[in-house]
N, C-alpha and C positions, 0 to 999 in steps of 0.2 A: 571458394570464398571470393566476393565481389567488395573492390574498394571504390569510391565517391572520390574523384579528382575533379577538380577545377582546376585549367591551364589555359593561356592565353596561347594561341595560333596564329601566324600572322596576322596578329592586330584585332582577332575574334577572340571573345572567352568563347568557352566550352567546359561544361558538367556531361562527365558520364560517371558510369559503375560500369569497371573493366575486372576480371579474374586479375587476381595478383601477377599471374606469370605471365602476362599480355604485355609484349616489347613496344617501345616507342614507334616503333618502324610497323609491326601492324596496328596499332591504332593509326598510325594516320593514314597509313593507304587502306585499311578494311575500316574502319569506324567513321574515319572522317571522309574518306572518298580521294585521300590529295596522292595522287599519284605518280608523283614526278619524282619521290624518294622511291630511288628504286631498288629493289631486294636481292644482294649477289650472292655471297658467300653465306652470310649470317653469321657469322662468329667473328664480323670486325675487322677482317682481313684487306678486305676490298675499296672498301670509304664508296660505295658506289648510294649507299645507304646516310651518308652524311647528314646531318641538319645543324642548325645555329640551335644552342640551348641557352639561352639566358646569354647570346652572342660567342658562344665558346664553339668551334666546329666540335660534335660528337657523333660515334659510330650510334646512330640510334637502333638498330639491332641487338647492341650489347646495352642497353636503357631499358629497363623495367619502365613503361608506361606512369606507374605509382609514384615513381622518381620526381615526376615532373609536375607532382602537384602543387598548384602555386608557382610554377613556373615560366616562361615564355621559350615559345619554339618558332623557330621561322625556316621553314621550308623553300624551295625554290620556286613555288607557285606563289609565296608572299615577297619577292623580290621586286619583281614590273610594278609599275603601276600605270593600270590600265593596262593599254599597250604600248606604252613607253618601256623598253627592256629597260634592267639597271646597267650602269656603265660597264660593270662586268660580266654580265649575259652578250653586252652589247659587244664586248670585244672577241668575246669565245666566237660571237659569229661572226664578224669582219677578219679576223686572221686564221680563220678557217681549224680552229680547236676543238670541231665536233664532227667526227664520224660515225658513230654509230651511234653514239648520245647517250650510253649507259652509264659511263662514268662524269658525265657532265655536271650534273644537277650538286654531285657531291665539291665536284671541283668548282665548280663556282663561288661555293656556300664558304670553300674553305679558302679562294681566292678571295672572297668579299673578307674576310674574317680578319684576313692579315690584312689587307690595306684599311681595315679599322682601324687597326692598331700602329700599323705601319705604313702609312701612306708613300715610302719612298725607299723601297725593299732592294734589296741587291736580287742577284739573279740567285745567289746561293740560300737565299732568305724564301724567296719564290719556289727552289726545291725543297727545301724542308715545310714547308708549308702543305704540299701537297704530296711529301712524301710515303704517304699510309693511303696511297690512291691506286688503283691499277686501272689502265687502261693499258688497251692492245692493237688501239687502231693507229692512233698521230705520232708515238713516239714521244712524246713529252714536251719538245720543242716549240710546238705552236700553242700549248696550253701553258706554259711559261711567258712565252710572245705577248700572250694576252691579254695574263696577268699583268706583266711589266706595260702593256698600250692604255690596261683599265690607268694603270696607277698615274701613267703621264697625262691620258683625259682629266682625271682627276686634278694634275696640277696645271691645265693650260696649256698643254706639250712642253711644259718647262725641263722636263728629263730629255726629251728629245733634243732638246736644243743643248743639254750639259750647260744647264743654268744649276743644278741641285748641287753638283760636287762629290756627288755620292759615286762609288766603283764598286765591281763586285771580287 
């Protein structure tokens, strides 16, 4: 059986008829082409597969595609614009938090997600944020770095200078 969704994608709508059991995670890299959500474990273990759902990070592997009718998804290919990286892409590659880049696209999605919410995170906020992610190359260290350089771009290097007040 084939369902009729409409969902908006980084800023596209989209209409297809997808089989009921078609996960989020292959519609967008086999339907839509968008490739940067990339497929590890598939049963949500990994967050390598991550995307923003209506701004929430979600394991889209465990997302029936159907789910997200009426929805909005934003990917790590809707993050730049243009070729301006987002401030958060932008830090992953200045403090050196991308080796092999498998785990990246999820960590960023879910770095972006907190400084939505939280623009001025502790470091302990920064790990539970990212804590349903695996990577095996950096050690965690400089993808926290990153997180924490997005958030002080974000405020003018006001965290760097210990204008915020904030500890972790």
């Amino acid at each position: 059986m084939r369902y009729e969704i409409t969902v908006k994608v980084n800023g596209e709508d989209y209409e297809a008829y997808i089989p009921a059991r078609r996960t989020l995670l292959d519609f967008l890299r086999d339907d839509l082409g968008l490739r940067g959500t990339k497929k590890g474990c598939d049963e949500g273990d990994c967050g390598s597969c991550v995307v923003l759902l209506d701004g929430t990070p979600v394991n889209s592997c465990m997302v029936l595609a159907v789910e997200v009718n009426g929805r909005e998804v934003t990917t790590i290919e809707g993050l730049a614009k243009g070729d301006e990286l987002h401030l958060v892409q932008r830090a992953f590659v200045e403090q050196g938090a991308i080796q092999c880049g498998y785990c990246t696209p999820g960590m960023v999605l879910a770095g972006k997600a907190l400084l939505d919410v939280n623009p001025h995170p502790t470091t302990t906020e920064i790990k539970e944020a990212i804590s349903g992610h695996l990577c095996r190359c950096t050690g965690y260290g400089a993808i926290v770095e990153a997180i924490q350089a997005a958030a002080e771009s974000m405020d003018g290097g006001q965290r760097a200078s210990g204008k915020t007040g904030r500890s972790d």
